[in-house]
Structures are given as C-alpha cells and as structure tokens.
N, CA, C and O atoms as a GROMACS GRO file, in nm:
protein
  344
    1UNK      N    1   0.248   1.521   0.651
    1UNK     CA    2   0.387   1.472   0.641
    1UNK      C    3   0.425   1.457   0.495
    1UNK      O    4   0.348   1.405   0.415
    2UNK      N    5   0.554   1.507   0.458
    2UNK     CA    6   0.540   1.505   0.344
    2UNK      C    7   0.734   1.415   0.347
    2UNK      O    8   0.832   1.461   0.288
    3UNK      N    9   0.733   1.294   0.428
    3UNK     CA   10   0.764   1.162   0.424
    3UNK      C   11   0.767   1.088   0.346
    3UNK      O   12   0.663   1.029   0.376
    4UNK      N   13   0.810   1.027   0.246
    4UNK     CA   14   0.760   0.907   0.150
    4UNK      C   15   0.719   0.825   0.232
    4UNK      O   16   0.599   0.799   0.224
    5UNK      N   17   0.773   0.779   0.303
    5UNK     CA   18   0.794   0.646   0.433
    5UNK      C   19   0.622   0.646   0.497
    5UNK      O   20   0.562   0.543   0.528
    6UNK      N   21   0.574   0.766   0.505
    6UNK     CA   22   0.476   0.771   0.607
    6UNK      C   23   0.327   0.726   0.572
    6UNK      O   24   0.241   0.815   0.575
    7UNK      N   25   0.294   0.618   0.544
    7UNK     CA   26   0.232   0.548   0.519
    7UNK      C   27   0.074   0.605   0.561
    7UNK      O   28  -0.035   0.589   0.506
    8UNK      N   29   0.118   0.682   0.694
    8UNK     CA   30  -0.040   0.688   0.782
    8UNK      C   31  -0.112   0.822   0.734
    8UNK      O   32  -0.208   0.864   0.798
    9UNK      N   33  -0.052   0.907   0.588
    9UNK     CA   34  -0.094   1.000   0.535
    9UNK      C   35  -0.185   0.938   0.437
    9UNK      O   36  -0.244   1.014   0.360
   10UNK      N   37  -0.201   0.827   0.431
   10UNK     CA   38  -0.351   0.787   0.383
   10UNK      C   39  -0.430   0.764   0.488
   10UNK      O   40  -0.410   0.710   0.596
   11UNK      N   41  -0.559   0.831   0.420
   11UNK     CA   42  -0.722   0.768   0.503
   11UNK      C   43  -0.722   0.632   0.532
   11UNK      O   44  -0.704   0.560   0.434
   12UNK      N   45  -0.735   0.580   0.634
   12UNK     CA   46  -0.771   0.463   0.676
   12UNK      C   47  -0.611   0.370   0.692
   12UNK      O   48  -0.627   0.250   0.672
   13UNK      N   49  -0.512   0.398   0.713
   13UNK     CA   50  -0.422   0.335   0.778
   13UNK      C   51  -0.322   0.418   0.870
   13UNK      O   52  -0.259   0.519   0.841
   14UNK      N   53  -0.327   0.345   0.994
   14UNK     CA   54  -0.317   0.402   1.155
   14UNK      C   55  -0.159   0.307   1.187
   14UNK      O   56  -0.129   0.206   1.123
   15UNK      N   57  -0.119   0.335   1.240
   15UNK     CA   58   0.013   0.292   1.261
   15UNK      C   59   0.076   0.115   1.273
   15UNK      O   60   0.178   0.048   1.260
   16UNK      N   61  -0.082   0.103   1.313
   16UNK     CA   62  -0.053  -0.074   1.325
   16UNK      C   63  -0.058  -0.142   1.167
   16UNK      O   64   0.014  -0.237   1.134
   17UNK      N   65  -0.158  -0.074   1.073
   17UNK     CA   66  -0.172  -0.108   0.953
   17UNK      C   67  -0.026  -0.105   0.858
   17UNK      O   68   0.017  -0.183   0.774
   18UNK      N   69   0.034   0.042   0.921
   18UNK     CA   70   0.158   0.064   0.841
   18UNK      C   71   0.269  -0.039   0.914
   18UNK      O   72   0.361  -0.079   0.843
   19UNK      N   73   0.265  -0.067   1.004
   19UNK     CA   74   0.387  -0.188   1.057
   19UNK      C   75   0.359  -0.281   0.964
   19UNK      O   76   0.445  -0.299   0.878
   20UNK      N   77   0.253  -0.350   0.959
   20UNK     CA   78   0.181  -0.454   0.876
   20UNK      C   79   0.237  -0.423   0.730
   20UNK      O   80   0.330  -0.489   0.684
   21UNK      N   81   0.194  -0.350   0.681
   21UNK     CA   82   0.252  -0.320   0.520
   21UNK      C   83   0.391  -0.317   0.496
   21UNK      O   84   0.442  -0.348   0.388
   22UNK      N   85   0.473  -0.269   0.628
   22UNK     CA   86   0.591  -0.264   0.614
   22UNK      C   87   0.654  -0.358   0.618
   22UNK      O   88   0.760  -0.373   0.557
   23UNK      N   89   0.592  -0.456   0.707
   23UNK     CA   90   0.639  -0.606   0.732
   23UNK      C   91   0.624  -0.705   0.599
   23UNK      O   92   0.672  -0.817   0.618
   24UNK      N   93   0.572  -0.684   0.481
   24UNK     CA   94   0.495  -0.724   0.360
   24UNK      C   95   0.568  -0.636   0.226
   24UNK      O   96   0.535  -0.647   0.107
   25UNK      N   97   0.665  -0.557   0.277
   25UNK     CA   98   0.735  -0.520   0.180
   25UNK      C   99   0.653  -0.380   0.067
   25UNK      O  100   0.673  -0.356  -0.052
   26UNK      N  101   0.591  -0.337   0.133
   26UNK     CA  102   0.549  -0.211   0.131
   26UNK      C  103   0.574  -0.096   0.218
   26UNK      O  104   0.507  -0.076   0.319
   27UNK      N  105   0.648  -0.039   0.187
   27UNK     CA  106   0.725   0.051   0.265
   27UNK      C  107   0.704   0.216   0.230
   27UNK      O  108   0.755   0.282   0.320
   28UNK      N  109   0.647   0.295   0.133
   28UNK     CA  110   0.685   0.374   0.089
   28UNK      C  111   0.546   0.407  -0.051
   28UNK      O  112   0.484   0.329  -0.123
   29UNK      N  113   0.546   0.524  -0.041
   29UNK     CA  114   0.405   0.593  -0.112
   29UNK      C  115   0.433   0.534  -0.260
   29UNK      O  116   0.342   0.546  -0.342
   30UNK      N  117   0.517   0.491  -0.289
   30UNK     CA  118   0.542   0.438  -0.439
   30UNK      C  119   0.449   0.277  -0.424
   30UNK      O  120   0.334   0.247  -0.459
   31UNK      N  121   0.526   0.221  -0.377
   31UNK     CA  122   0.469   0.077  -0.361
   31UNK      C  123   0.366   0.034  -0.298
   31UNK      O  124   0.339  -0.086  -0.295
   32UNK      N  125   0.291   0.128  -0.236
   32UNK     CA  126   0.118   0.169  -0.203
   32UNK      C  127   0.078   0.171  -0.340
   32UNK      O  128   0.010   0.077  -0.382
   33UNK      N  129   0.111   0.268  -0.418
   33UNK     CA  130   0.012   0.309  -0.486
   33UNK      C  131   0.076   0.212  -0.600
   33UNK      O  132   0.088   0.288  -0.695
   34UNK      N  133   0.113   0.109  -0.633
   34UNK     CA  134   0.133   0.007  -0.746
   34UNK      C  135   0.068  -0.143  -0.685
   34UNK      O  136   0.046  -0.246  -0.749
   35UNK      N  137   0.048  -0.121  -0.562
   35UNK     CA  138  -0.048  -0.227  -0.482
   35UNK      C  139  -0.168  -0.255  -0.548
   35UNK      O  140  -0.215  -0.168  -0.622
   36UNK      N  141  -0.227  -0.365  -0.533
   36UNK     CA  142  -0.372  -0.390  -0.584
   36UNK      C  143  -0.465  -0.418  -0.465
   36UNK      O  144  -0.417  -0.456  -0.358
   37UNK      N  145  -0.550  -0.406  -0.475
   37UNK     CA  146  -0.688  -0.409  -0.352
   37UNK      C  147  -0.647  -0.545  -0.310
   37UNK      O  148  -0.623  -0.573  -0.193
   38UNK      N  149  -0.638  -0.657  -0.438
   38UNK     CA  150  -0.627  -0.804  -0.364
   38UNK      C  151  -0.529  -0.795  -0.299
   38UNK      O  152  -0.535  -0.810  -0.177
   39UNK      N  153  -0.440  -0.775  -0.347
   39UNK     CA  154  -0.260  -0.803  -0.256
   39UNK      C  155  -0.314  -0.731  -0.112
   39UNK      O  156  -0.335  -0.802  -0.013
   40UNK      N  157  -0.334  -0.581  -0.107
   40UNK     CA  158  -0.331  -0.551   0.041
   40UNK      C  159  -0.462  -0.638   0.158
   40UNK      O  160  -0.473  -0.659   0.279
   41UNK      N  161  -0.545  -0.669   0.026
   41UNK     CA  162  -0.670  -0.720   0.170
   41UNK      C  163  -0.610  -0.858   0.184
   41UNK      O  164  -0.668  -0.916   0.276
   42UNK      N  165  -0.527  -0.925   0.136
   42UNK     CA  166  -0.465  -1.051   0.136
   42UNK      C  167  -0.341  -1.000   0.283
   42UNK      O  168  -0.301  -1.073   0.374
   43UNK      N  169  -0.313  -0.881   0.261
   43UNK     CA  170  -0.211  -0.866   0.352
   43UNK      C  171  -0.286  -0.848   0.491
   43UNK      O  172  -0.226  -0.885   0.592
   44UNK      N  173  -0.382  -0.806   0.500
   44UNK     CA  174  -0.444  -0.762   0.571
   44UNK      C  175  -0.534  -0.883   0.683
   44UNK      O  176  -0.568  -0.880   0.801
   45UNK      N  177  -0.545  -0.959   0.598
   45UNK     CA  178  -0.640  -1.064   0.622
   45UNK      C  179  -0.496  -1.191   0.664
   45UNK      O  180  -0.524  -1.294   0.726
   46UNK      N  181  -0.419  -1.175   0.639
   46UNK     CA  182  -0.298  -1.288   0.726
   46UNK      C  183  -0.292  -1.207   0.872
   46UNK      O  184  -0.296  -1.268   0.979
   47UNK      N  185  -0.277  -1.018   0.859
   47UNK     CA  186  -0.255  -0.990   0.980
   47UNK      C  187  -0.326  -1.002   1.107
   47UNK      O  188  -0.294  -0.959   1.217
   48UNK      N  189  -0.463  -1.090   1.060
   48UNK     CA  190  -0.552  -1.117   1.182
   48UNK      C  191  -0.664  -1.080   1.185
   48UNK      O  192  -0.676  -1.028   1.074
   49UNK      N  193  -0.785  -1.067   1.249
   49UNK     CA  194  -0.937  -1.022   1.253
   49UNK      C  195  -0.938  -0.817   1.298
   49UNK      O  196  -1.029  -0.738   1.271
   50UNK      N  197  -0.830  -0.794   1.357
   50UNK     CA  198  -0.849  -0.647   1.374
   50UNK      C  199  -0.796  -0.617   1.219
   50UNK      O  200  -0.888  -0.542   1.187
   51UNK      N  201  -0.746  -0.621   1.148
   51UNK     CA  202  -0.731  -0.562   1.033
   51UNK      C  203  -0.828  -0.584   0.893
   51UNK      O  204  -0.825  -0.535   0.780
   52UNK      N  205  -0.916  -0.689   0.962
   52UNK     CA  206  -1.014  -0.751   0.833
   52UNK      C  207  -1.118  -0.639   0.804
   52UNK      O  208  -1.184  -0.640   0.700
   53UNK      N  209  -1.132  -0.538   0.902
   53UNK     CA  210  -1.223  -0.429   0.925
   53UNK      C  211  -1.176  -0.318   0.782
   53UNK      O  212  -1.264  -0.258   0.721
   54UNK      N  213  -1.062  -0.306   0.753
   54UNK     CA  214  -0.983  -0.204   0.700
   54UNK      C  215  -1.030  -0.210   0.566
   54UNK      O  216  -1.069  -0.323   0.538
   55UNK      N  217  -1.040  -0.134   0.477
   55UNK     CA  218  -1.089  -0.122   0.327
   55UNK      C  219  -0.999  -0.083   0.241
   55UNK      O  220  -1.052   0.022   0.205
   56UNK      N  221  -0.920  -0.089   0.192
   56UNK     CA  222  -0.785  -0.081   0.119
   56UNK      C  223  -0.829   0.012  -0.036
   56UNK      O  224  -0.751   0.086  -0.096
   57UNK      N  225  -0.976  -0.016  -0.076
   57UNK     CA  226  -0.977   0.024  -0.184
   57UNK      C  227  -0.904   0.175  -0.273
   57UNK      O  228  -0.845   0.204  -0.378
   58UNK      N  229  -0.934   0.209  -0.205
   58UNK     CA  230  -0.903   0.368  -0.204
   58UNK      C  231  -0.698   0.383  -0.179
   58UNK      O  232  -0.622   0.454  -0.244
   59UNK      N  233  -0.667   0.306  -0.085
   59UNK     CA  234  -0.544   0.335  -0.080
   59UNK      C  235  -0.421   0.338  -0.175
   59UNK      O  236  -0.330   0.413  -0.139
   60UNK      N  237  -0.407   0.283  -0.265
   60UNK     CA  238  -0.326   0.306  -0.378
   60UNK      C  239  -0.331   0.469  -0.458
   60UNK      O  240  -0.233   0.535  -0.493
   61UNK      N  241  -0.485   0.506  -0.471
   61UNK     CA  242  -0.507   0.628  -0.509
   61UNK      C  243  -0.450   0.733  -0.448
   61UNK      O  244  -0.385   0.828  -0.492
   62UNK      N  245  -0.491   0.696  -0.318
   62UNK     CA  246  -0.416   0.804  -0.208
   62UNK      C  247  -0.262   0.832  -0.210
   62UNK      O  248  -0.213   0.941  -0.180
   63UNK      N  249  -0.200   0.736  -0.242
   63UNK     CA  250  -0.041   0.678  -0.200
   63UNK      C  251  -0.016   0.778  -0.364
   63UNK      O  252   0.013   0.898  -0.364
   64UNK      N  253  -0.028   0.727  -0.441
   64UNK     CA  254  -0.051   0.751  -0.586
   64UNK      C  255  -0.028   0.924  -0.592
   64UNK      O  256   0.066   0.968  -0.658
   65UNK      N  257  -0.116   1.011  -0.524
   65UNK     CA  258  -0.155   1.147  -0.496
   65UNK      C  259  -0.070   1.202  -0.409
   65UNK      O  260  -0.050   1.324  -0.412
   66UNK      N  261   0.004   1.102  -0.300
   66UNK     CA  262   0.090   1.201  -0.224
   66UNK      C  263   0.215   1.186  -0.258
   66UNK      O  264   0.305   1.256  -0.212
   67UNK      N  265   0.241   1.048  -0.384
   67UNK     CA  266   0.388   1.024  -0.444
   67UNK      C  267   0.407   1.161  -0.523
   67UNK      O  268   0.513   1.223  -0.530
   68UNK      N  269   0.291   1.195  -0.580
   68UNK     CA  270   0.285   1.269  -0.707
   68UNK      C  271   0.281   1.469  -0.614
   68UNK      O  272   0.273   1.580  -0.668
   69UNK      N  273   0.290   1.436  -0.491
   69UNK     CA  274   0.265   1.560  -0.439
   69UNK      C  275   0.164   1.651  -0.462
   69UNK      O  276   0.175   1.774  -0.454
   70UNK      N  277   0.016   1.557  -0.504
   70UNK     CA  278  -0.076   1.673  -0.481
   70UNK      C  279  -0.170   1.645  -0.390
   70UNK      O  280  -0.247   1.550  -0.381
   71UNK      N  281  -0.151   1.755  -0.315
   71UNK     CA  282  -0.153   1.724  -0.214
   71UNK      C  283  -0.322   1.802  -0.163
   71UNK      O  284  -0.403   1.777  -0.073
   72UNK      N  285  -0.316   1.912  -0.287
   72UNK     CA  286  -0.494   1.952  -0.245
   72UNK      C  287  -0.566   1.808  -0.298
   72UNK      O  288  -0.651   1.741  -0.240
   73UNK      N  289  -0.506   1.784  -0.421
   73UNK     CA  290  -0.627   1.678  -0.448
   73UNK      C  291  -0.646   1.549  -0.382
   73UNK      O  292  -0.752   1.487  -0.390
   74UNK      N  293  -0.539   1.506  -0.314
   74UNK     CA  294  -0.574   1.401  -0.198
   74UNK      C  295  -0.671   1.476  -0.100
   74UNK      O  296  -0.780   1.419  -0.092
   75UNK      N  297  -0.659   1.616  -0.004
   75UNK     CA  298  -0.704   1.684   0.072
   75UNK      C  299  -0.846   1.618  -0.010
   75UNK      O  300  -0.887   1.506   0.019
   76UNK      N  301  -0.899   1.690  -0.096
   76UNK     CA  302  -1.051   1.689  -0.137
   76UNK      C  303  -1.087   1.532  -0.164
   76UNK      O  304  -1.207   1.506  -0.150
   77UNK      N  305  -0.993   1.410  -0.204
   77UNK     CA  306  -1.031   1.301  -0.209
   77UNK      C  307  -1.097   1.215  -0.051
   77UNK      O  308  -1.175   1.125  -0.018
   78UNK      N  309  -1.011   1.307   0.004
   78UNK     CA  310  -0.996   1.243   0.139
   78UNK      C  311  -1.103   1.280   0.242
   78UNK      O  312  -1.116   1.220   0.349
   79UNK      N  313  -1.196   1.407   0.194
   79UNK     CA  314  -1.254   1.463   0.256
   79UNK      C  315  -1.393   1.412   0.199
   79UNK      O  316  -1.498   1.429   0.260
   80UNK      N  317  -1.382   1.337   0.060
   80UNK     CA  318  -1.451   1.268  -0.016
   80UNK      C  319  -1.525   1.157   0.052
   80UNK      O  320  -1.646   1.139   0.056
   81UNK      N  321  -1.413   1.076   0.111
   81UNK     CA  322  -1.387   0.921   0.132
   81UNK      C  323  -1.488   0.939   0.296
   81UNK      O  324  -1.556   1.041   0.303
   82UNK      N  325  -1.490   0.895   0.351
   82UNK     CA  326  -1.559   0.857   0.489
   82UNK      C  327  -1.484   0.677   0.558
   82UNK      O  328  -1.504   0.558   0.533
   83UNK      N  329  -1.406   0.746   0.640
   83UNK     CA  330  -1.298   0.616   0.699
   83UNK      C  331  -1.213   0.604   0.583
   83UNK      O  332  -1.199   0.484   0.608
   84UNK      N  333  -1.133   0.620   0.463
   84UNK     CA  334  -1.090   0.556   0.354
   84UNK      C  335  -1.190   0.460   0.277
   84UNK      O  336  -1.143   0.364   0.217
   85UNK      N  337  -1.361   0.488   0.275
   85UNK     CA  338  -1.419   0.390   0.185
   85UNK      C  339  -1.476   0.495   0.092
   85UNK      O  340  -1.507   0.595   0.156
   86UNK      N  341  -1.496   0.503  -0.019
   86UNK     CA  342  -1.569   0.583  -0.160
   86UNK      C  343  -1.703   0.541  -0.064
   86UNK      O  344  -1.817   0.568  -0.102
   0.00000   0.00000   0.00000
C-alpha cells in the first residue's frame, strides 16, 4: 500500500495496533517514524496486555522508509526483522 494512512505496512502492526496508534494521535507514516520506542510502548502498554506482546523498536525505521518511499529497502529490512524485532 502505498497509503500514508496505512499504518499496517509496517512489520509487526495488524489492524488493532493501528486503531490504537490512531487513537494516540499517530495517524500517518510521518508521525510513526518521529515516534520514540518509549512513547509507542507507553501507548501500547495503556492499550492493555494483548498489545504488551508488540515490539515497537523497529517501527519508526520502517514508517521512516515507506514516508521516504523506499520501498526495496524496507522490503530487505523487513525480511531482516523476524515479527518486527532486529
């Protein structure tokens, strides 16, 4: 998807994660990728015990790569990652 909006073009966030982010004022591959690991596992960790599982680290990079439209080098990051974790 080549969406700004579409949040679930990163590794490791599935549609419930992106309601969640969206609800938190992250909406959009820009403001992913200016996110910090604390802010999202903080977001993550109000949304309840199914989201405490989720690893955020990686996601700004990702967001970062598909703002910037490259889109092989997310492909190879992503193929990198295992679930969204390095």
């Amino acid at each position: 998807s080549t969406n700004p909006n579409d949040l679930k073009v990163v590794e490791g966030i599935g549609p419930k994660i992106e309601e969640l982010l969206k609800k938190n004022s992250i909406n959009n591959w820009s403001e992913l990728a200016k996110a910090d690991e604390t802010k999202l596992k903080n977001i993550l960790e109000k949304g309840g015990e199914n989201f405490k599982i989720a690893n955020p680290a990686s996601w700004p990079h990702q967001a970062s790569l598909a703002r910037d439209a490259k889109w092989s080098e997310l492909k190879k990051y992503q193929d990198f990652l295992t679930g969204g974790k390095e």
